[in-house]
C-alpha positions in Angstrom: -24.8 9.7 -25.6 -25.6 7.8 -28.8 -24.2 4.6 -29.5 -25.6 3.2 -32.6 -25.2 -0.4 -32.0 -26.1 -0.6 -28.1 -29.2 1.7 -28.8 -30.9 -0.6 -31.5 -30.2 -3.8 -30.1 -29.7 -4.1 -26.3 -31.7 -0.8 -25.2 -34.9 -2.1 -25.8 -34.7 -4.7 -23.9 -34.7 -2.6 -20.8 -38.1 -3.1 -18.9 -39.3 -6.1 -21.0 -40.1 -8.9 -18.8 -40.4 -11.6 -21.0 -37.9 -14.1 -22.2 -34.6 -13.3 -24.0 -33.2 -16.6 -23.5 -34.6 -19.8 -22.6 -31.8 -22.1 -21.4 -31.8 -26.1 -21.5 -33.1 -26.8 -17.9 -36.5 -24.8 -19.0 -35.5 -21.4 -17.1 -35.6 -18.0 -18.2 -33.6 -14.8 -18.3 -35.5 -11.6 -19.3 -34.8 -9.1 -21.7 -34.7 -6.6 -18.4 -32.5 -9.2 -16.8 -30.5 -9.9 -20.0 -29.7 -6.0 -20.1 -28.7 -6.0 -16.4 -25.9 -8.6 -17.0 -25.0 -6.7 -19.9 -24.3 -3.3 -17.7 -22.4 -5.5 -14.8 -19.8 -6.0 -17.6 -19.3 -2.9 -19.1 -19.1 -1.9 -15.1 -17.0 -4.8 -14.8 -14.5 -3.9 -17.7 -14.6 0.0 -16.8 -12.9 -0.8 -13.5 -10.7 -3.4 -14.8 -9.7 0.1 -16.1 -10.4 -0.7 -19.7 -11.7 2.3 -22.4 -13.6 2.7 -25.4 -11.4 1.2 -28.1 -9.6 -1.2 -26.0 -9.5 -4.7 -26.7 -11.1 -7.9 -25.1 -10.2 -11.3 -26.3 -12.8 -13.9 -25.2 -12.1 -17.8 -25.0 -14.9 -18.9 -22.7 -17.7 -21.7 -23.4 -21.5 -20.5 -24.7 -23.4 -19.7 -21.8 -26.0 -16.7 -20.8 -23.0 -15.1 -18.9 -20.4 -15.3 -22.2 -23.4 -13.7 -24.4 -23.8 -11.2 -22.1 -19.9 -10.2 -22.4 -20.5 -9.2 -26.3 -23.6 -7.0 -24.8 -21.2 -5.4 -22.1 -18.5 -4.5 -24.4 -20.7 -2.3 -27.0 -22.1 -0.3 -23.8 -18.6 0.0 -22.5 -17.6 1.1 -26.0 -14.7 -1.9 -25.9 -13.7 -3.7 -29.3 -15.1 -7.9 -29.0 -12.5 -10.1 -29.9 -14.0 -14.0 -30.0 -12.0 -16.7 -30.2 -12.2 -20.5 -30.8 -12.4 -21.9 -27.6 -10.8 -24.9 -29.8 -7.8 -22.7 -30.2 -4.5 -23.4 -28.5 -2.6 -21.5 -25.6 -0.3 -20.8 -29.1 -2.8 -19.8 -31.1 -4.4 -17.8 -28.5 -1.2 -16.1 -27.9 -1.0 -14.9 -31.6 -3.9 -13.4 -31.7 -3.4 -11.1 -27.7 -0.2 -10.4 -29.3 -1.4 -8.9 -32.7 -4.9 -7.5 -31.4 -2.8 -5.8 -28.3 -5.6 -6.9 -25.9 -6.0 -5.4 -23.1 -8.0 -8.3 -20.6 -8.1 -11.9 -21.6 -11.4 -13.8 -20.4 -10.7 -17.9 -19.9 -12.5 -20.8 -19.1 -10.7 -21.6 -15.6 -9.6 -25.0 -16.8 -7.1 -22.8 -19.5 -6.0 -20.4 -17.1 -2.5 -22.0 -16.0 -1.5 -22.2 -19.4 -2.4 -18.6 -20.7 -1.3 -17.1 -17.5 2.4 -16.5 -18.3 1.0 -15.7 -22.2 -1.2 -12.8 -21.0 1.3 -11.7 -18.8 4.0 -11.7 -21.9 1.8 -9.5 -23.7 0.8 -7.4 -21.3 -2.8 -8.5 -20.8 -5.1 -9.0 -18.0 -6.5 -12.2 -17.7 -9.9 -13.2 -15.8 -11.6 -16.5 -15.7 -15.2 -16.8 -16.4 -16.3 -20.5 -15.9 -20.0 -22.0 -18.5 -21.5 -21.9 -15.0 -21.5 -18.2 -13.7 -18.6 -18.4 -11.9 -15.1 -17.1 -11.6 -12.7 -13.7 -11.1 -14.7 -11.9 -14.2 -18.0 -12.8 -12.3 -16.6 -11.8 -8.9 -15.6 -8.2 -10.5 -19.2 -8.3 -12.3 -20.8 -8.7 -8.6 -19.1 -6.0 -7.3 -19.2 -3.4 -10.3 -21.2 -0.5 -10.7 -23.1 -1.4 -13.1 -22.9 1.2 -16.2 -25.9 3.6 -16.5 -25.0 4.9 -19.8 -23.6 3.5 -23.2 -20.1 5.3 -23.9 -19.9 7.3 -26.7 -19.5 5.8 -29.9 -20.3 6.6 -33.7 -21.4 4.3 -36.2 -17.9 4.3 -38.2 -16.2 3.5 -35.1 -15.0 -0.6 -34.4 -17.3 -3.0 -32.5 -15.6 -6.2 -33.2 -12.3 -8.0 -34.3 -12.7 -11.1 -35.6 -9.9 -13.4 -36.9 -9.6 -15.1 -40.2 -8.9 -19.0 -40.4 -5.8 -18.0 -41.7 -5.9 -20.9 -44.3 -3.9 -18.8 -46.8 -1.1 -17.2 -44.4 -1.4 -15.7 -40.9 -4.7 -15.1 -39.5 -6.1 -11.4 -40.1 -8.2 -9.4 -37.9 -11.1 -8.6 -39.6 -12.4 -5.0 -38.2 -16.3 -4.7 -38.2 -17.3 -1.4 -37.1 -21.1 -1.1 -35.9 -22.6 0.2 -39.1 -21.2 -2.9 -40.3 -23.0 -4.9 -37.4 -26.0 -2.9 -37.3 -26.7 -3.0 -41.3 -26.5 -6.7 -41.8 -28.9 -6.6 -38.8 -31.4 -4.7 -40.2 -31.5 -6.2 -43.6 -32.0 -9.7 -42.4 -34.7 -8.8 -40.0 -36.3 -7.5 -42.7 -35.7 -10.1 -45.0 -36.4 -13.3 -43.5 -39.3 -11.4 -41.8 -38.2 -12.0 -38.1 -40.2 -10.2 -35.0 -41.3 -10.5 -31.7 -43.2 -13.7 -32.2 -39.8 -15.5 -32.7 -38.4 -17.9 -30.8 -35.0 -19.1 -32.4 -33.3 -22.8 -31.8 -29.7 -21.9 -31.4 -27.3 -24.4 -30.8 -24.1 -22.5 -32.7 -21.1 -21.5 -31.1 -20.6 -17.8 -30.5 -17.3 -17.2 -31.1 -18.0 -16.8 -34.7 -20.5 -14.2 -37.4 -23.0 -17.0 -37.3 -23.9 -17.8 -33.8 -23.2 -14.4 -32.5 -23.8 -11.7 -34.9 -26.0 -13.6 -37.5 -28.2 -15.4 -34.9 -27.9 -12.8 -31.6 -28.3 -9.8 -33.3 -31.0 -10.3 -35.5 -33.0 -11.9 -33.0 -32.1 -8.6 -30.7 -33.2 -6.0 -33.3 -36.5 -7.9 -33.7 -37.1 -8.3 -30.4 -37.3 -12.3 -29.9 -36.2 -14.7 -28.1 -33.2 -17.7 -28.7 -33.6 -21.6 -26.3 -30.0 -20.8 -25.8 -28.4 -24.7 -26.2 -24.6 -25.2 -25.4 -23.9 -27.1 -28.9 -25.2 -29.3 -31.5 -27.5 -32.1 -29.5 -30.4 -34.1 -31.8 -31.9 -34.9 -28.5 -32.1 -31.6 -27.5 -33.1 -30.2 -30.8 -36.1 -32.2 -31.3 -36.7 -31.7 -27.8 -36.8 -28.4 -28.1 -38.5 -27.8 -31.8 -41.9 -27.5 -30.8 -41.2 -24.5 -28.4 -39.1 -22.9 -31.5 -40.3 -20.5 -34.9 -36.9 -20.9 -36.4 -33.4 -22.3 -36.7 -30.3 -21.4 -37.8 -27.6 -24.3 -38.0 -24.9 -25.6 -40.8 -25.2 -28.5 -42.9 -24.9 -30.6 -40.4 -27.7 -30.1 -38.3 -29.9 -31.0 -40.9 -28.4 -34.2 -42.1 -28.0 -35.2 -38.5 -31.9 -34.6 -37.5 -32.7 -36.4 -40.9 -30.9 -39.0 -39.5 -33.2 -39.2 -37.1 -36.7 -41.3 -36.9 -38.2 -38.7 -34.6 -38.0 -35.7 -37.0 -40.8 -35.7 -38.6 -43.5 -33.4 -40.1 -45.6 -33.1 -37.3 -42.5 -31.9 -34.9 -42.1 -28.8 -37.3 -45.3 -28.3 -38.8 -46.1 -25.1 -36.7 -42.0 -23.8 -37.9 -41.9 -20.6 -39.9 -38.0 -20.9 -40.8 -34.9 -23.0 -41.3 -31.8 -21.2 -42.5 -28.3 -22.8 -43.2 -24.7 -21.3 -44.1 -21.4 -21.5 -43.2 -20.9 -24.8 -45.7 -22.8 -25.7 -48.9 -26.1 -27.9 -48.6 -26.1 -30.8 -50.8 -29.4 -30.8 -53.0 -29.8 -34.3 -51.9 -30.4 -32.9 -48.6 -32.1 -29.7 -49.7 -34.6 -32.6 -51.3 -34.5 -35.0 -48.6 -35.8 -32.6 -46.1 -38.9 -31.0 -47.8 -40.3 -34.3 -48.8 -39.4 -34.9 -44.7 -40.8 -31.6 -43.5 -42.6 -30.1 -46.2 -40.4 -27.2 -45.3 -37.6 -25.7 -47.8 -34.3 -24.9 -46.1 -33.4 -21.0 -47.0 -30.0 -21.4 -47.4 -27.5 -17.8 -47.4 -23.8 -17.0 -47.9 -21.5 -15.0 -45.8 -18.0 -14.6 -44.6 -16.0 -13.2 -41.6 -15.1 -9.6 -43.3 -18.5 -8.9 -44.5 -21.5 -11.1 -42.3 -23.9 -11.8 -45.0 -23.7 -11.2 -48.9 -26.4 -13.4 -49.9 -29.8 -15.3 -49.6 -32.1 -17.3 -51.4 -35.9 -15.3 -50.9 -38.2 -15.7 -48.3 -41.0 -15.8 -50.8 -40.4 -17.7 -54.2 -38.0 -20.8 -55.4 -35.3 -21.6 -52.5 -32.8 -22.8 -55.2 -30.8 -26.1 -54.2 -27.3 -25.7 -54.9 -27.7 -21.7 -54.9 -27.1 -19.1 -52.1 -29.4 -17.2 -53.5 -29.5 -13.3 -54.5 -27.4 -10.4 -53.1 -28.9 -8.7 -50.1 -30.7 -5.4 -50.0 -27.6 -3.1 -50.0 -25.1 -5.1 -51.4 -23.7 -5.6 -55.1 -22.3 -8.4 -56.2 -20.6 -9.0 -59.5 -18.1 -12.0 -60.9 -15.1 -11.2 -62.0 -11.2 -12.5 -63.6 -8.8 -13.2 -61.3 -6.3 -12.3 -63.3 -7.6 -9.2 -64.3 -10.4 -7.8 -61.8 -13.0 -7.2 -65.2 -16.3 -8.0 -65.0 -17.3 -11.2 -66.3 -20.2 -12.3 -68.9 -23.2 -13.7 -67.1 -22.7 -17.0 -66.5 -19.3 -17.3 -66.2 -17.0 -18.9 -63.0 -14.9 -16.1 -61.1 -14.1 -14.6 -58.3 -17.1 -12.9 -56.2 -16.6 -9.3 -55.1 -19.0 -7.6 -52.9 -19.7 -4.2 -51.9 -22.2 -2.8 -49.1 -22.5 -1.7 -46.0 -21.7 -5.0 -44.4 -18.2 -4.7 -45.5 -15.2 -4.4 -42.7 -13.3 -1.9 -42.8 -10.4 -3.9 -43.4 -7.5 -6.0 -41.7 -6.2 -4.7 -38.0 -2.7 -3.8 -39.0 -2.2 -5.0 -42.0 -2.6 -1.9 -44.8 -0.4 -4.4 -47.7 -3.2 -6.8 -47.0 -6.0 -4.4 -46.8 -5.2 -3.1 -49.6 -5.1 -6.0 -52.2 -8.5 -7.2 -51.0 -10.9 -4.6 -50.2 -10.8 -1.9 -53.6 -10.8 1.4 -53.3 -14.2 1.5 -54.6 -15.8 -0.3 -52.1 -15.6 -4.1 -53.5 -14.3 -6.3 -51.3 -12.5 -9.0 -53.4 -13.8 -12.6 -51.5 -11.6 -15.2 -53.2 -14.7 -17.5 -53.7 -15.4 -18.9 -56.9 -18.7 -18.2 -58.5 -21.4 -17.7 -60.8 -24.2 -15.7 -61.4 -27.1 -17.8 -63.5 -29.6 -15.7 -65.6 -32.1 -15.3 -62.8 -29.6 -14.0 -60.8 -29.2 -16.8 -58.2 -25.3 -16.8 -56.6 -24.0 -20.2 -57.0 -20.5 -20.5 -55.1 -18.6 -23.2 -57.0 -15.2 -23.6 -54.9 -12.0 -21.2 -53.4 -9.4 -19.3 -55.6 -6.2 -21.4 -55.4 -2.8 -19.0 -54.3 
């Protein structure tokens, strides 16, 4: 039974014996055995009595186990819903509420309070613990595990994930797995990752950047991640020398800078260092090649669409920029006011259109409908510019 997303990114792992994930105490879990924990969940979920389409909101810490949920639930066909395990039992209850989720996953220390909120809106709830344990692992040891993918088609939802809701409510932003599996491709292809690649990650997972960024291109190109629980210097320089790349936000490079033991040598067998999710001061764009000798590639990207933009992988990595539009994706600059195109050069408002693009906002059409065109663009509310090269610069947020 096809199923786009599973088939390109967790099927090949099956029979590959060498590492997925390298965890901080130095052991490993296969690709083989990486796949295995992925079919106890979508076993798991299938019992729990859960179907293609249904919902699962995860608030559980970064660990092998909660990676493997986001595998289980594209085999099982169910839509990933990640939340901020900074998130409160109000803000959690939100989101159960407008997602109409149909299991809850917890860290055991939260499940008291969300108890009675799961039960209000008519969700299960399981624990899973950062160590392994819990009810979801008990129902995970005594699963079937699933021998086949379900069904699913390329148009059909993978994920939910919630806006920051700095402007209003949050919104559920629905990625479907052409959406997933596009981005996927494009920056595999783009920053040139492969098998040879071992990937620092030390992002959070409940986010595009840790988990579909980071997990899924790595999957496609058939790598490996040193799977770290957070941002640690100590760990990260421990760790560099075993590592090919890194993906990490602003701060992880002005913390390592800040650090005496960073040097040259540590990275000088590194192919990559990538950073979104905040701009990069040129200071520290500069800073860190005279360090390093190595020029940060720095990329822009948002919940509703993954990534729009990155500086090249060959030629000028342009301080202050984000680069050029992806393979696939259009970007043009245009009035807020009036939705026209604007000169080259000029500040607007950046629309993009590709195949990255969600397919809108879970139950809100209003909403839907006054950001994402009916041609395709979807209308960002960041400010920018184009330059006559064609670099992106992002300049600020549209005001409302």
């Amino acid at each position: 039974m096809p199923n786009p997303l599973f088939d390109a990114l967790f099927a090949p792992l099956a029979g590959r014996e060498t590492p997925f994930l390298i965890l901080p105490d130095g052991r490993t879990i296969s690709g083989a055995a990486f796949l295995g924990h992925c079919a106890r969940v979508a076993g798991a979920l299938t019992e729990a009595g859960l179907k293609p389409g249904d919902r699962m909101a995860v608030q559980v810490e970064k660990s092998p186990e909660a990676l493997a949920l986001y595998g289980g639930a594209v085999m099982a066909g169910v839509v990933f819903l990640p939340l901020n395990t900074a998130y409160t039992a109000d803000e959690v209850a939100y989101f159960l509420a407008d997602a109409g989720a149909a299991l809850l996953l917890c860290d055991g220390s939260k499940a008291a309070a969300l108890a009675p909120i799961a039960a209000r809106c008519g969700s299960q709830l399981m624990v899973l613990n950062a160590d392994g344990s819990g009810s979801f692992a008990e129902a995970m040891a005594s699963a079937t595990p699933a021998a086949q993918p379900a069904d699913r088609s390329a148009d059909d939802l993978a994920a939910l994930l919630y806006t920051s809701g700095t402007t209003g409510r949050s919104k559920g932003a629905m990625l479907s797995q052409a959406n997933l599996l596009s981005n996927a491709e494009v920056l595999r292809d783009l920053w040139r990752f492969s098998d040879r690649d071992v990937l620092l990650h030390a992002l959070p997972i409940f986010h595009t950047h840790g988990l579909f960024v980071a997990t899924n291109t790595l999957l496609l190109a058939g790598g490996a991640m040193i799977f770290l629980p957070k941002l640690d210097v100590d760990a990260l320089i421990a760790w560099l020398p075993k590592a090919t790349s890194l993906m990490g936000v602003p701060t992880f490079y002005t913390r390592l800078l800040d650090d005496p033991r960073f040097t040259r040598d540590l990275v000088s067998h590194f192919r990559l260092f990538i950073s979104g999710s905040a701009p990069l001061l040129a200071e520290t764009h500069e800073a860190f090649e005279a360090r390093t000798g190595h020029r940060i590639l720095e990329r822009y990207g948002m919940t509703e669409t993954n990534m729009n933009t990155s500086n090249p992988y060959d030629g000028e990595r342009r301080a202050g920029t984000v680069g050029f539009p992806l393979p696939g994706v259009a970007l043009k600059v245009t009035d807020p006011e009036t939705g026209a195109p604007l000169p080259q050069g000029e500040i607007g408002i950046l629309e993009v259109r590709g195949p990255n693009v969600f397919m809108g906002y879970w139950q809100m059409p209003e909403k839907t409908a006054a950001e994402l065109r009916a041609d395709g663009f979807f209308i960002t509310g960041d400010l920018g510019r184009i330059d006559a090269e064609g670099y992106v610069t992002i300049v600020g947020r549209q005001r409302i």
